[in-house]
C-alpha positions as CSV (number, residue, x, y, z in Angstrom):
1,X,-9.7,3.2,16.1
2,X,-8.8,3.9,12.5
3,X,-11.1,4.1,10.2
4,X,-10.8,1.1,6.9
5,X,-10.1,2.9,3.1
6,X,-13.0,3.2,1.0
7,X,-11.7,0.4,-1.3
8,X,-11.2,-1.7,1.9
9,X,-14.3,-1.2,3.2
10,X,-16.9,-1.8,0.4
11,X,-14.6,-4.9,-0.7
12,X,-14.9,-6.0,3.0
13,X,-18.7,-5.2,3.2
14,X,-19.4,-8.4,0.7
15,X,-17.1,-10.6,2.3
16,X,-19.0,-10.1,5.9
17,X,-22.2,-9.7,4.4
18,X,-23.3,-12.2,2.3
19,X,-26.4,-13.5,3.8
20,X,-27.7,-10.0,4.6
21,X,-29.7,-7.9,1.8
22,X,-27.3,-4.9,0.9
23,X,-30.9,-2.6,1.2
24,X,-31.6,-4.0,5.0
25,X,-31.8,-2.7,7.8
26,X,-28.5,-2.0,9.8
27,X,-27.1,-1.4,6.3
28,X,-27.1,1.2,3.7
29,X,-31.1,2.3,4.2
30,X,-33.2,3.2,7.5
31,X,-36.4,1.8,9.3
32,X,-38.8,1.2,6.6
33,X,-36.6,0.7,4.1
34,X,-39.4,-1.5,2.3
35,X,-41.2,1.5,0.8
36,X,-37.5,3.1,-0.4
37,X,-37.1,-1.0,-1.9
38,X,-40.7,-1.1,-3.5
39,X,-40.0,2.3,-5.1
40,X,-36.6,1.2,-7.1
41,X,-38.3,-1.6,-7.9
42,X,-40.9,0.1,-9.8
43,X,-38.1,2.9,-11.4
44,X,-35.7,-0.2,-12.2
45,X,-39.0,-2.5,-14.0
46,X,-40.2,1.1,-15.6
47,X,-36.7,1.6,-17.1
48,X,-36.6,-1.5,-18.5
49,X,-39.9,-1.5,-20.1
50,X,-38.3,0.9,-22.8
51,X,-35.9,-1.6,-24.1
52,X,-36.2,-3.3,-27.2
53,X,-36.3,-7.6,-26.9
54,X,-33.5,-9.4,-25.9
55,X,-31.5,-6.2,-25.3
56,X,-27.9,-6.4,-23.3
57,X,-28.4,-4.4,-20.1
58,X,-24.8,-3.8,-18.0
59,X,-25.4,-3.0,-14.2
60,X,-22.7,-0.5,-12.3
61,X,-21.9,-1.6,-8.6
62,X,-24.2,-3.9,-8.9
63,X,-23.3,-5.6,-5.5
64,X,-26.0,-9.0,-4.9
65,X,-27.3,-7.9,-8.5
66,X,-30.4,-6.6,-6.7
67,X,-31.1,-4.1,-9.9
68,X,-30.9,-6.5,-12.2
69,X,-33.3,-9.1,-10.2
70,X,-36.0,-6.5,-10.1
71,X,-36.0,-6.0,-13.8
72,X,-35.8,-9.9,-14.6
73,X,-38.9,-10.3,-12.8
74,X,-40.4,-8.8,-15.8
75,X,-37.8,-8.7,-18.6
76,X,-36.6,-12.2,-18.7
77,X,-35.2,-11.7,-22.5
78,X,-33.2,-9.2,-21.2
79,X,-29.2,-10.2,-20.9
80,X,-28.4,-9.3,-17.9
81,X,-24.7,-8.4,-16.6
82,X,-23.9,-6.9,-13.1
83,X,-20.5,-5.5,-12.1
84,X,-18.8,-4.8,-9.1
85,X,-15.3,-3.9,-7.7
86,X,-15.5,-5.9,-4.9
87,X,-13.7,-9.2,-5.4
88,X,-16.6,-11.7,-3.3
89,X,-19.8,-11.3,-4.2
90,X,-23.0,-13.1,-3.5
91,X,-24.0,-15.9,-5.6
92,X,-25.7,-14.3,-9.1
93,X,-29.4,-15.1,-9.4
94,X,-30.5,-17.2,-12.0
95,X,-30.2,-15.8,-15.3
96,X,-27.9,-13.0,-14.6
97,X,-24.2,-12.7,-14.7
98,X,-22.2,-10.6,-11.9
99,X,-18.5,-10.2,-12.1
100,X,-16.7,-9.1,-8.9
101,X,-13.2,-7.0,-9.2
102,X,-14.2,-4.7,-11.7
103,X,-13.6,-1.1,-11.7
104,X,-16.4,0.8,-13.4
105,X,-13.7,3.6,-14.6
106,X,-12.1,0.2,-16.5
107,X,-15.1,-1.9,-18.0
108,X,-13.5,-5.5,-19.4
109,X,-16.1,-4.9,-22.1
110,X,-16.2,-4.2,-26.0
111,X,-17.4,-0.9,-27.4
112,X,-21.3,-0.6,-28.4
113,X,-21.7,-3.8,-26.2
114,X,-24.9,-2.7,-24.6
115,X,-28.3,-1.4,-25.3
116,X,-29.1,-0.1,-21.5
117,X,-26.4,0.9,-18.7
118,X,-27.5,1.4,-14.8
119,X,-26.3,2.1,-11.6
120,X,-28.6,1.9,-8.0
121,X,-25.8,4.2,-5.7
122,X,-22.7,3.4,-7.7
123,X,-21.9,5.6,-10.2
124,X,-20.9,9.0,-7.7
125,X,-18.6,6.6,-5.9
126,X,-16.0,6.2,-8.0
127,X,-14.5,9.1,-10.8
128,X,-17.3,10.2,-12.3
129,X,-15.5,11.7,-15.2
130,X,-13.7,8.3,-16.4
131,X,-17.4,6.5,-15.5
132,X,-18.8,8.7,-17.6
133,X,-16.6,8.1,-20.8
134,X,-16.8,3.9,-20.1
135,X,-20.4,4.3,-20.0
136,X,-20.7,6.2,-23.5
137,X,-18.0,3.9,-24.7
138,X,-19.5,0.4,-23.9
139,X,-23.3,1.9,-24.7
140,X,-24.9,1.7,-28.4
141,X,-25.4,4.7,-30.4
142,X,-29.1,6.0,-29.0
143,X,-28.6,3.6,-25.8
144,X,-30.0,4.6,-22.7
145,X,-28.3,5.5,-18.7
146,X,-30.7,4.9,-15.9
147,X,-28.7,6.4,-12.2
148,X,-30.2,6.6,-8.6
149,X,-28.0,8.7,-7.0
150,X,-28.0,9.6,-3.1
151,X,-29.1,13.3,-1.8
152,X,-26.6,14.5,0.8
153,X,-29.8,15.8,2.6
154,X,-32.1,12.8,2.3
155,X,-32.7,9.9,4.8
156,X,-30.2,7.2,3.8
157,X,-27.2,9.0,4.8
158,X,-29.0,10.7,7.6
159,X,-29.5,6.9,8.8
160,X,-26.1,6.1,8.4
161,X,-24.8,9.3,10.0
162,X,-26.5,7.6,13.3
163,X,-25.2,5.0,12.7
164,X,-21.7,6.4,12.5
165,X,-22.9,8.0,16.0
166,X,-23.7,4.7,17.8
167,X,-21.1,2.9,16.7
168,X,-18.4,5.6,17.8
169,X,-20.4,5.9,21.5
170,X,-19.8,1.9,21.8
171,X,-16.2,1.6,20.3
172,X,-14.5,5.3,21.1
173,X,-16.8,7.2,24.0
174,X,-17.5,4.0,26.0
175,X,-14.2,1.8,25.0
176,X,-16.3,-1.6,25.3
177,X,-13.3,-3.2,23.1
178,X,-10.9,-2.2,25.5
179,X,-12.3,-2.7,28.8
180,X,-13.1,-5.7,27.4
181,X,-9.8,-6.9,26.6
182,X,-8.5,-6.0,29.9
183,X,-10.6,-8.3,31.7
184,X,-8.9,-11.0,29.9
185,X,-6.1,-10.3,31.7
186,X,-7.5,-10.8,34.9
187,X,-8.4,-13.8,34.1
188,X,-5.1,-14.9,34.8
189,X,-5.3,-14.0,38.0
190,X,-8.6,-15.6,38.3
191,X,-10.8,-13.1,38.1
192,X,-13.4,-14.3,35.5
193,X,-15.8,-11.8,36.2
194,X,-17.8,-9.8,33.5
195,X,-17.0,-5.9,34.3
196,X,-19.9,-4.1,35.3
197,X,-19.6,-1.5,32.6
198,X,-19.6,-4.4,30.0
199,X,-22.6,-6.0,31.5
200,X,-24.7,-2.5,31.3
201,X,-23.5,-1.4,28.3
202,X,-26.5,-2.9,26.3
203,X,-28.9,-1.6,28.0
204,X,-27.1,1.5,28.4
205,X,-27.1,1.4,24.5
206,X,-30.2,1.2,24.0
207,X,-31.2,4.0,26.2
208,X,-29.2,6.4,24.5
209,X,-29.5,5.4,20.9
210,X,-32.4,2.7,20.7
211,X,-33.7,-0.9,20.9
212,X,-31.4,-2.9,18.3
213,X,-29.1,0.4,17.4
214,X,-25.3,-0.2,16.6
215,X,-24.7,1.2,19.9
216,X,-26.3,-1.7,21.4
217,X,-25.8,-4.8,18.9
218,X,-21.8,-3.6,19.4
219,X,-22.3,-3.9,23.3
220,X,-24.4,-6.8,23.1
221,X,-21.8,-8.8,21.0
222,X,-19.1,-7.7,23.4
223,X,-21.1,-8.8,26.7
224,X,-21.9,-11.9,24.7
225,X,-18.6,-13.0,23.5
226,X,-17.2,-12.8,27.4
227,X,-19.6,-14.3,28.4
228,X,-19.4,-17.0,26.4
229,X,-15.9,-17.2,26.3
230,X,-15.6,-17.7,30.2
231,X,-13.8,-21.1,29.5
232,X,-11.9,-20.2,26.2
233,X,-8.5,-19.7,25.5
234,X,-8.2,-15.7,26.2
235,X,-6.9,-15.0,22.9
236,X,-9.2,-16.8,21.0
237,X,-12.1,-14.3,22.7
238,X,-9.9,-11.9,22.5
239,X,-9.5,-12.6,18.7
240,X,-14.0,-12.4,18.5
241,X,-13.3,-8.7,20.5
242,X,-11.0,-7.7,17.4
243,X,-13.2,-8.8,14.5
244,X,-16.0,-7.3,15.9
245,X,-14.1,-3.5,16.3
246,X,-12.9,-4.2,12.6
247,X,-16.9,-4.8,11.5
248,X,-17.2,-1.4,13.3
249,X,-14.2,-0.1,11.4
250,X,-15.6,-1.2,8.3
251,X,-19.3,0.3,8.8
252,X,-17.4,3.9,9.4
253,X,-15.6,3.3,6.3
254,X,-18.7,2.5,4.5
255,X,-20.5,5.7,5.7
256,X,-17.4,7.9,5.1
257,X,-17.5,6.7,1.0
258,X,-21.1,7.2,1.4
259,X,-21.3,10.9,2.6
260,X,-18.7,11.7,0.0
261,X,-20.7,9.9,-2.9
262,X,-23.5,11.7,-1.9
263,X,-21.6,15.3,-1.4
264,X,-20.4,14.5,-5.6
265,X,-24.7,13.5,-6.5
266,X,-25.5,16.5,-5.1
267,X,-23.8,18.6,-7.1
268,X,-26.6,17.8,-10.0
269,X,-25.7,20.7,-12.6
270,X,-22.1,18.9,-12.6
271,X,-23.3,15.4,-12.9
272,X,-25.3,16.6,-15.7
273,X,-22.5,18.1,-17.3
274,X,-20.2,15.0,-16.6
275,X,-22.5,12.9,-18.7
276,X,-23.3,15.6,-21.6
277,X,-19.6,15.9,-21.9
278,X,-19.2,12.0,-22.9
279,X,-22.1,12.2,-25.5
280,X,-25.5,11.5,-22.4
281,X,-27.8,13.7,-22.9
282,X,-30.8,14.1,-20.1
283,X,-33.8,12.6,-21.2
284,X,-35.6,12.6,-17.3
285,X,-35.5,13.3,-14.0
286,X,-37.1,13.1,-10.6
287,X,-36.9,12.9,-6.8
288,X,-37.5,9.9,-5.1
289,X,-39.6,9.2,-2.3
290,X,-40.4,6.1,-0.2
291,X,-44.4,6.7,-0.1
292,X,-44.3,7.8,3.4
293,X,-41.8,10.9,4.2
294,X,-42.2,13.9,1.8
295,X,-38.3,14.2,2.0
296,X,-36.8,12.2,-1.1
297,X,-34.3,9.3,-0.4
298,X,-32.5,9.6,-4.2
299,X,-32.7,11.6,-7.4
300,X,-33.2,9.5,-10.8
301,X,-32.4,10.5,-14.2
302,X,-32.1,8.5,-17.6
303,X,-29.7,10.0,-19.9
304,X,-29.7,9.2,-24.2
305,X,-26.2,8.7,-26.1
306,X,-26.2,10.7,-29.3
307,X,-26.7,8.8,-32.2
């Protein structure tokens, strides 16, 4: 199975995804994702605390504008502008402003727009160098930078390195998409039986990987879709059986850009040079932690542009 381009994937991800938090579960972030959620929230509403009245904040990868919604709910004469590359977004909540097919190395903004730029896991996916200079560029003299960036160590990517496990035993190690779509051929021969294999695979899933793991919501949908397809035109289930190996396709894509955003946050003594380069200097910074593991999720640093 090949694996979607970055670009591809994240673009893809909001399309699919639309009535599913971007922070859920069998997403981005692992079980218990509500204390790594409560904890932005209180970094985001801290940040914007700072800002002076009616101040212009822009948002980086700002995806369902879920930064910007946390610092509304106490900010609410703060203008508020999210953007993302992807083209489809979810609908902006009230009293912000997202913009989809935007490139954060090529911001459709004037310079010395804003009084405040952030980015929640966005700015170490795309060139940090170009970012860097938009940023400085679009920010007012003495503005401020607030980034959560990923740890290539912490949970979120260990989460989705399982993920990236599950999904590959379901699609690659156990072929469900395949066996799947041979049985469709038997059918022409009247043979409408479910294969064994397929009919176990869920369970099979589950014992491996988990309850409700991609191994098993992949074989689950798979055992589903044949068996509710029993009567259907074969190449319309066999159409369900290709969208749901490009959803797979799309996660590994996902986790892919993820691992390498994370490898560039890592680095921190060349992020912190990236940004002091373009005029940000480091004001703070700290690990994150969700209130329950010692081992942090994210680091967070705000950053000044000189005067």
């Amino acid at each position: 199975m090949r694996e979607t381009s970055v670009h591809d994937a994240w673009n893809t991800f909001w399309e699919r995804n639309q009535a599913r938090e971007h922070n859920g579960r069998g997403g981005c972030l692992p079980d218990g994702w509500r204390g790594i959620a409560d904890t932005q929230q209180r970094v985001w509403q801290s940040f914007s605390r700072r800002l002076n009245k009616g101040a212009r904040l822009l948002d980086l990868a700002t995806g369902d504008g879920a930064v910007l919604l946390q610092i509304a709910k106490v900010r609410r004469d703060l203008k508020l502008t999210g953007v993302d590359r992807a083209q489809s977004l979810p609908a902006a909540p009230k009293g912000i402003t997202l913009q989809g097919g935007v490139e954060m190395e090529d911001l459709p903004f004037p310079d010395n727009r804003f009084s405040a730029v952030t980015s929640q896991f966005g700015f170490e996916y795309g060139d940090v160098t170009r970012i860097a200079a938009e940023i400085a560029r679009v920010l007012q003299p003495g503005g401020v930078l607030g980034l959560v960036t990923h740890r290539l160590n912490g949970p979120i990517v260990a989460h989705n390195r399982k993920r990236r496990e599950q999904i590959r035993w379901a699609i690659e190690k156990r072929g469900l998409p395949t066996q799947a779509r041979r049985s469709l051929a038997l059918r022409k021969a009247g043979n409408a039986a479910v294969p064994l294999a397929i009919e176990e695979a869920p369970a099979k899933g589950a014992e491996v990987h988990g309850e409700g793991s991609a191994a098993w919501e992949i074989a689950e949908a798979i055992r589903q879709t044949l068996h509710l397809g029993r009567n259907d035109d074969p190449e319309r289930v066999a159409a369900v059986l290709d969208d749901i190996e490009a959803q797979a396709a799309n996660e590994l894509g996902s986790i892919t850009s993820l691992e390498a955003a994370a490898t560039v946050a890592s680095d921190a003594d060349s992020m912190i040079d990236v940004l002091a380069e373009a005029g940000l200097k480091l004001r703070d910074e700290a690990m994150l932690t969700d209130g329950r593991s010692p081992d942090p999720f994210a680091d967070y640093r705000t950053y000044t542009l000189a005067g």
